[in-house]
C-alpha positions in Angstrom: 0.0 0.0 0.0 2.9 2.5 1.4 4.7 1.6 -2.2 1.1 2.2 -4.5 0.8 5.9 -2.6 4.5 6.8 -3.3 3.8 5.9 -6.9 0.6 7.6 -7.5 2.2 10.7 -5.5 5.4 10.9 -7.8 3.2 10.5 -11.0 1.4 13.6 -9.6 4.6 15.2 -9.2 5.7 14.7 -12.7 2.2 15.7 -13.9 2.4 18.6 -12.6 5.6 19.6 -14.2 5.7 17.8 -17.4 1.8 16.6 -17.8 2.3 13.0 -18.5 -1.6 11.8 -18.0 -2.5 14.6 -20.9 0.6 13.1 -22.8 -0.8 9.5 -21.9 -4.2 10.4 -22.8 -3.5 12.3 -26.0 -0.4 9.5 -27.4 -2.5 6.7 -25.7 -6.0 5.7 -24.1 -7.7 8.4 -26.3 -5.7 8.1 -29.7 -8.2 6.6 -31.6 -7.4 3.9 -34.7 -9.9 2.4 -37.0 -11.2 -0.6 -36.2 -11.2 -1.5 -40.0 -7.3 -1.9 -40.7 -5.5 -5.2 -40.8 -1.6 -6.2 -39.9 0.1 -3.9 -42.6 -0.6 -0.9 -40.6 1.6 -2.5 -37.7 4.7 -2.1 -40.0 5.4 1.5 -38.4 6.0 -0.3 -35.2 8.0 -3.3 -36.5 10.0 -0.6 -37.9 10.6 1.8 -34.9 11.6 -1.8 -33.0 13.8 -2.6 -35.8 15.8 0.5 -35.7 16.1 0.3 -31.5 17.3 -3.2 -32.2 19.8 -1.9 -34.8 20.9 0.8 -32.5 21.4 -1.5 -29.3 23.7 -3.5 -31.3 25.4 -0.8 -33.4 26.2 -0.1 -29.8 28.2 -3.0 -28.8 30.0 -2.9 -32.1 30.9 0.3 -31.7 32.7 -0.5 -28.6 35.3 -2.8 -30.3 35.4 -1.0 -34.8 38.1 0.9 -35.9 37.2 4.0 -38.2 40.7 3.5 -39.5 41.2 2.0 -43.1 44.6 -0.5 -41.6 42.2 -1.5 -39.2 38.4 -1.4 -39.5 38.7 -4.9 -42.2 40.3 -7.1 -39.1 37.9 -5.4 -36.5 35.1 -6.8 -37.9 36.0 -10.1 -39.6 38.4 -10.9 -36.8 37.9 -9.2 -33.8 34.6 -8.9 -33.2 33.7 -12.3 -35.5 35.8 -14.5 -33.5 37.8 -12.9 -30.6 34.9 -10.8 -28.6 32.4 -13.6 -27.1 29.2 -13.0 -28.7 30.7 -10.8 -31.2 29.3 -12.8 -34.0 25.3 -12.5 -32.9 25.4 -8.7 -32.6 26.8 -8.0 -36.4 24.5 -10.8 -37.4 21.5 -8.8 -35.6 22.6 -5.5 -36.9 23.1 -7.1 -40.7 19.9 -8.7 -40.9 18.8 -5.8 -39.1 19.8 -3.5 -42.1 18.2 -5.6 -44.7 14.8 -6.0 -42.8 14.4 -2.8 -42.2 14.0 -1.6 -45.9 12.1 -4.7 -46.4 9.3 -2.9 -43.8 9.9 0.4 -45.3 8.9 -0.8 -48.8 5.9 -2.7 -47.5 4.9 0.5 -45.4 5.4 2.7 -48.2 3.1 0.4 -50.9 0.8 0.2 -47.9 0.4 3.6 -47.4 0.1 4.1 -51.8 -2.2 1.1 -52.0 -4.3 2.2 -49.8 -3.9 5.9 -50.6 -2.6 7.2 -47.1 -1.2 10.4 -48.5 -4.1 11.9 -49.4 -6.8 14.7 -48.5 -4.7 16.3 -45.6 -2.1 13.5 -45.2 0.5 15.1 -47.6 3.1 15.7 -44.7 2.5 11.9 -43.1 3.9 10.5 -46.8 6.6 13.4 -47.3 7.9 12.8 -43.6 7.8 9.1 -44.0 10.1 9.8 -47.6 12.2 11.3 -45.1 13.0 8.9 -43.3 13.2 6.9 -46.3 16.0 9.0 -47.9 17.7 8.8 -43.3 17.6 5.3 -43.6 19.4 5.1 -47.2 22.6 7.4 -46.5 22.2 5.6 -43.0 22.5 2.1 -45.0 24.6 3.8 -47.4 26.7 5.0 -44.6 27.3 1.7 -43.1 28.1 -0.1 -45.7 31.3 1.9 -46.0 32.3 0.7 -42.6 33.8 -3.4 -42.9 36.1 -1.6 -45.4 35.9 -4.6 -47.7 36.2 -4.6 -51.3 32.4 -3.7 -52.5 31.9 -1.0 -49.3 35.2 0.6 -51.1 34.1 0.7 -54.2 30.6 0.9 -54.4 31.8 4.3 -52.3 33.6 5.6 -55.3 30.7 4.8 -58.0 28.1 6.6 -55.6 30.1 9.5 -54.6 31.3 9.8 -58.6 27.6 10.6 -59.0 28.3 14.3 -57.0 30.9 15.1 -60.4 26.9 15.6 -62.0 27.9 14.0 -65.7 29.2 16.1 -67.7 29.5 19.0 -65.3 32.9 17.5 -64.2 32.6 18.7 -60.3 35.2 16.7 -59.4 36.5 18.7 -56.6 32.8 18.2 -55.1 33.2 14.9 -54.7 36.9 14.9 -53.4 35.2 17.3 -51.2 32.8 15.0 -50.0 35.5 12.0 -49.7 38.4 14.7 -47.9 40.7 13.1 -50.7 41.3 12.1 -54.1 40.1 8.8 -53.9 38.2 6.6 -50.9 41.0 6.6 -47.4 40.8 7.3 -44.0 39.3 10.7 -44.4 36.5 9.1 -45.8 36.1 6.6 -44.0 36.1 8.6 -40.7 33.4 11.1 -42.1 30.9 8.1 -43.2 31.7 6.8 -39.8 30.4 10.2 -38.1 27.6 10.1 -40.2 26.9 6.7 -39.6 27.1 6.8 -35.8 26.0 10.1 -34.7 24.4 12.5 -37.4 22.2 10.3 -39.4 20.9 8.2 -36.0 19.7 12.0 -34.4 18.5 13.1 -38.3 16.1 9.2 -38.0 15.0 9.9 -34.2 14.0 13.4 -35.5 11.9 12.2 -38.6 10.4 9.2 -36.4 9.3 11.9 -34.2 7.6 14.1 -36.9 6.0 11.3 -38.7 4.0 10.0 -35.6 3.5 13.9 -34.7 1.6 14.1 -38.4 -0.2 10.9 -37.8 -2.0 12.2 -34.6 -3.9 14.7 -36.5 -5.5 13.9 -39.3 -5.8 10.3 -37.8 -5.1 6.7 -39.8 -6.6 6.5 -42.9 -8.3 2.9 -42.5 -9.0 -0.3 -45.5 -12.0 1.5 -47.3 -10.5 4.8 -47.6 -14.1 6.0 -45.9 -14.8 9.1 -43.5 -14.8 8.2 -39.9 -16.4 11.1 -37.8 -14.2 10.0 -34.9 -15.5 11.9 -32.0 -19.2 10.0 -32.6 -16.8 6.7 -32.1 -14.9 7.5 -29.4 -18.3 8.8 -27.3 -19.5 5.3 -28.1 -16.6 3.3 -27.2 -16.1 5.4 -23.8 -20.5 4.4 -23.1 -19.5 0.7 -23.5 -21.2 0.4 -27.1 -17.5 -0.7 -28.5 -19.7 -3.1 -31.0 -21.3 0.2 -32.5 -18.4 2.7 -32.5 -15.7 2.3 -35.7 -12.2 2.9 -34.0 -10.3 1.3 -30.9 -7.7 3.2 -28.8 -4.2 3.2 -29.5 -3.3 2.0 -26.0 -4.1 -1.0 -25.1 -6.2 -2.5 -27.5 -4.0 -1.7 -30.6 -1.1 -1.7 -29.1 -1.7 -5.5 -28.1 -2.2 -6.2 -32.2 1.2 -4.4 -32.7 2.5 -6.9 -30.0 1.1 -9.6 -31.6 2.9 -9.0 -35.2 6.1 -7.6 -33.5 6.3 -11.5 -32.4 5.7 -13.5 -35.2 8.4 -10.6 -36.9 10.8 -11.2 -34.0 10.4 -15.0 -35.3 11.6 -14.6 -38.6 14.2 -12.1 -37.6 16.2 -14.1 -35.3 15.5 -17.2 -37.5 17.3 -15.3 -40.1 20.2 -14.4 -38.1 20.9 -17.7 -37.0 20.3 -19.5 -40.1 20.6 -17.6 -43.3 22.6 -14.5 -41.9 24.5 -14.5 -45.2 21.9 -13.4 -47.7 22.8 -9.9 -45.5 26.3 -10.3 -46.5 27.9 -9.4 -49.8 30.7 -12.5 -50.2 33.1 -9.7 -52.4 33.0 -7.7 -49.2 34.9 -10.6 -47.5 37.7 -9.4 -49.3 39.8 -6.5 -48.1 39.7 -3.2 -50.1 41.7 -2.8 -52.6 41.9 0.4 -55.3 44.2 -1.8 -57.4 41.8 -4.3 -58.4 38.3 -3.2 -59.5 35.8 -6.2 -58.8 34.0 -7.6 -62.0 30.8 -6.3 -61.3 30.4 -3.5 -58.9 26.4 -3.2 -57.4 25.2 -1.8 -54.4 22.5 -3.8 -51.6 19.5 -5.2 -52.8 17.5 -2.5 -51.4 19.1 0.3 -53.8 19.2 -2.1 -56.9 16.0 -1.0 -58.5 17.5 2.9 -58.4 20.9 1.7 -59.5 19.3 -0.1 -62.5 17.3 3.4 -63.5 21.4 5.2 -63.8 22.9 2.4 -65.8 21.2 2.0 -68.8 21.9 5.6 -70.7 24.7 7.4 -70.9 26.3 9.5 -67.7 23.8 12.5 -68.0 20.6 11.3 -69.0 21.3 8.3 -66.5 22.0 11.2 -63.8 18.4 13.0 -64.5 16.6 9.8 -64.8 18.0 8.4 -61.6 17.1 12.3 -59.8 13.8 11.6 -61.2 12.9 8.2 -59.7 14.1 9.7 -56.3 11.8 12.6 -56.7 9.0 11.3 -58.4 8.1 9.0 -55.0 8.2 12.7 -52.4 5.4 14.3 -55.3 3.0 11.7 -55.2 0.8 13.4 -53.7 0.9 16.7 -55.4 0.8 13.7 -58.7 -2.4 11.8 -57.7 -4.6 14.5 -57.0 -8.2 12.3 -57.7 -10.3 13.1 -54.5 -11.0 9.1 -54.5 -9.7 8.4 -51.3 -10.7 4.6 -51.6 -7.7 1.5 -51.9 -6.7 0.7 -55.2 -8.7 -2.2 -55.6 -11.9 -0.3 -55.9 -10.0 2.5 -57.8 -10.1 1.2 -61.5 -6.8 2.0 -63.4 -5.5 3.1 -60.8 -5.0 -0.9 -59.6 -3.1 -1.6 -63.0 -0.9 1.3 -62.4 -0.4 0.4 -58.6 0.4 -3.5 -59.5 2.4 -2.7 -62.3 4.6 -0.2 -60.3 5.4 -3.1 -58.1 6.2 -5.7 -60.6 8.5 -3.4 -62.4 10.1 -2.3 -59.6 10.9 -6.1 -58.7 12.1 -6.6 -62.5 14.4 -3.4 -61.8 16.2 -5.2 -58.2 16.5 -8.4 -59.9 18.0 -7.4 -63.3 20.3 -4.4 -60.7 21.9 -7.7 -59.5 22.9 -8.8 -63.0 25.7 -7.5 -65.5 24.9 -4.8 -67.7 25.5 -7.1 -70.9 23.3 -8.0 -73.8 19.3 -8.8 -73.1 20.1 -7.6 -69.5 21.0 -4.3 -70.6 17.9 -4.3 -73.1 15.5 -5.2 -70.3 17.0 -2.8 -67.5 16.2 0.1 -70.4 12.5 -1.1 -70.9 11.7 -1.3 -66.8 13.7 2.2 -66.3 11.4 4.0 -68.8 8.4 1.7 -67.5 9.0 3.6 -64.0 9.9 6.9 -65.4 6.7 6.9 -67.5 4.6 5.8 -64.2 4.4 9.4 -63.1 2.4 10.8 -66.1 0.4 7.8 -66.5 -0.6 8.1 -62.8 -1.3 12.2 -63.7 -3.3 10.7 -66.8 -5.4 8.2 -64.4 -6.0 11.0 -62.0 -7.8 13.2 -64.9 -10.1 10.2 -65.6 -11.0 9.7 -62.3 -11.4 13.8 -61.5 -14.0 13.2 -64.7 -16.0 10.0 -63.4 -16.5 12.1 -60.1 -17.6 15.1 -61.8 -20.1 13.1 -64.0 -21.4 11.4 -61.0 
């Protein structure tokens, strides 16, 4: 009893000064979710635990890397694979880490288009969730500098040769950017910063905003309908929870979150201990060399389908094809501009354009993988002008759709 009244008097205390029950109330109890959504809209979660799981082992790594290009190869493939105890597990977790957590991010972002999350007030919830896209890539990006193996060094001079912008020949950009003429300790100590301390605050910061822009215009929910949410939460709070059309975040929710954080859990450490090498480029088991160019340089999986957009044309037109692609994905909204708010199944065209968009972006990670020879080549052109063409198509669907709801 003596221990219950110190608790409820120190929770006063820090309600008084920092309002924790209105923060509780606001974040929690009264934050009010469709009932009508399904385990996709969990993948915010899975990816918020993912990144504390890739920071709590970043940490231990970091206590035992060396940003230095004599050492950081043998830190990570000898010291901490086989002389710190346990050393093995954490860059295991934080590999598979890396991988899974653009894995989430794609499925939250087709998610969010399927289902047309972006729309009719929830421009900033897409562009601050492209943020934290474009975090997590220099973050990846970043890191993949770090074992100091042959493809982190040279799949660090093809992407910072892009900052020379073609024919524009800014060459002393991108010896800016490495603090040398080619990749060396200067840049690996700068990607390290980056990687450790800059980028992690910039992703806190962006996680931060994208749940701030989720609290007020609320989840969008399966059938894209209107929800007049006060009316639901007046009739969940008299008991009528059969009758009222959203749930509160905390606990009811949350516990649904819970459930697919475990079976995600399930696959994750099932990965790491059995099939942690798909997360590990077997070329970067070699150590860098600048004397010997491997025969097919290509970044991870997760940045294959943008690679394969710059390769098939020539250094400019690559360049503003490739800026394109990046950019394309932040205007969406400003794009699709139909006030049919509905998922894409019910949407028409708009399913053909969503479907194809996925298939051609698969088509554009698996040939990415491939060398740029013969009918590879031929195909990586068709799917790069595929994507680059999706953008007016998807301004073409919107006219027809901005038509059908006129006429009705």
């Amino acid at each position: 009893m003596a221990k219950f009244e110190k608790a409820n008097s120190l929770n006063e205390w820090l309600d008084q000064r920092l309002a924790i029950n209105t923060i509780k109330r606001v974040m929690n109890t009264e934050y009010w979710i469709p009932k009508d959504i399904n385990f996709l809209w969990a993948m915010g979660m899975v990816l918020a635990a993912t990144f504390a799981i890739l920071t709590i082992s970043g940490i231990f790594l970091l206590m035992y890397y060396k940003p230095d290009t004599s050492m950081a190869f043998d830190s990570v493939n000898y010291t901490i694979m086989t002389e710190v105890g346990y050393g093995w597990l954490w860059r295991h977790i934080h590999g598979i880490g890396a991988s899974l957590v653009f894995l989430i991010i794609y499925i939250h972002m087709f998610t969010g288009i399927y289902y047309g999350s972006y729309k009719k007030g929830r421009e900033l919830i897409w562009l601050s969730g492209m943020g934290l896209f474009v975090a997590f890539s220099a973050e990846a990006f970043s890191g993949y500098m770090l074992p100091w193996g042959q493809m982190s060094y040279w799949a660090g001079m093809v992407i910072t040769n892009l900052f020379s912008g073609g024919s524009l020949e800014a060459y002393g950009l991108v010896e800016w950017i490495r603090g040398d003429y080619v990749p060396g300790d200067a840049f690996l100590t700068r990607f390290f910063m980056l990687h450790v301390f800059l980028l992690p605050l910039v992703i806190i910061g962006l996680i931060v905003l994208h749940f701030g822009t989720l609290r007020i215009p609320h989840v969008n929910n399966q059938e894209g309908a209107e929800i007049d949410f006060e009316e639901s939460a007046d009739l969940w709070k008299a008991g009528m929870k059969k009758e009222s059309k959203v749930i509160p975040f905390s606990p009811v929710f949350l516990s649904k979150d819970v459930f697919v954080l475990g079976v995600y859990f399930m696959l994750f450490f099932y990965l790491v201990f059995y099939h942690f090498n798909f997360a590990m480029d077997p070329v970067n088991f070699d150590p860098a060399d600048g004397l010997k160019t491997p025969a097919h340089i290509y970044p991870e999986w997760y940045f294959l389908w943008s690679y394969e957009i710059l390769r098939p044309f020539n250094k400019d037109i690559g360049l503003i094809a490739f800026g394109i692609a990046q950019a394309a994905l932040f205007f969406l909204p400003f794009i699709d501009r139909s006030p049919n708010v509905a998922p894409a199944h019910k949407r028409g065209l708009f399913k053909w354009w969503f479907w194809i968009l996925i298939l051609d972006m698969i088509a554009l990670t698996a040939l990415g993988k491939l060398p740029p020879e013969g009918i590879f080549n031929d195909l990586g052109l068709f799917f790069a002008i595929v994507f680059l063409l999706m953008g007016p198509a998807l301004f073409i669907i919107t006219m027809f759709e901005k038509k059908i709801e006129k006429g009705a």
